[in-house]
N, C-alpha and C positions, 0 to 999 in steps of 0.2 A: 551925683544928681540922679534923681527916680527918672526913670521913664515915662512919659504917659499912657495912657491904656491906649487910646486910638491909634498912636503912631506906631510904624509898620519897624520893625528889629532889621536894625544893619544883617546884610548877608555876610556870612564868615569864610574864609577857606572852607573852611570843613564842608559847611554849609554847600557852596558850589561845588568842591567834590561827591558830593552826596548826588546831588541832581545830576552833575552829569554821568553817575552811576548810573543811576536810573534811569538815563534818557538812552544808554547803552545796551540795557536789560531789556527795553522796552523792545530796541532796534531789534534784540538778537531772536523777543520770543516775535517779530512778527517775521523774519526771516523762517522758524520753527516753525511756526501754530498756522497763520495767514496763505503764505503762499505754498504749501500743499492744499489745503484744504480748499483755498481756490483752486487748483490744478483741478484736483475731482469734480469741484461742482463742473469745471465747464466743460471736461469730458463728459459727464454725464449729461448734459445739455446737446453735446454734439451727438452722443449715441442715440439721445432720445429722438433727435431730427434725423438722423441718418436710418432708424428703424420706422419711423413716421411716413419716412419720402420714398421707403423701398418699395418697388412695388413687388404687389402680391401675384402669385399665382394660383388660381384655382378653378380648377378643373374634377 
């Protein structure tokens, strides 16, 4: 029996092992890439406010 165009393909094994690859890949680069690169931004936020609020001396 043909398919029809509109209707949506049964998911396969393979099929949901694939995605849930990929939803593991996804996990590991936001582990990698995310949360350092947030680390930096928000030291760099705190250093910005901490050089901002020091006070100055001069004389």
């Amino acid at each position: 029996m043909r398919q029809r165009k509109g209707k949506a393909k049964k998911e396969t094994s393979k099929d949901k092992k694939e995605q849930k690859q990929a939803v593991e890949e996804a996990r590991q680069q936001i582990t990698t890439i995310m949360l350092p690169t947030l680390t930096v931004v928000v030291v760099l936020i705190v250093v910005f406010v901490y050089v901002a609020m020091c006070p100055t001396t001069t004389e």
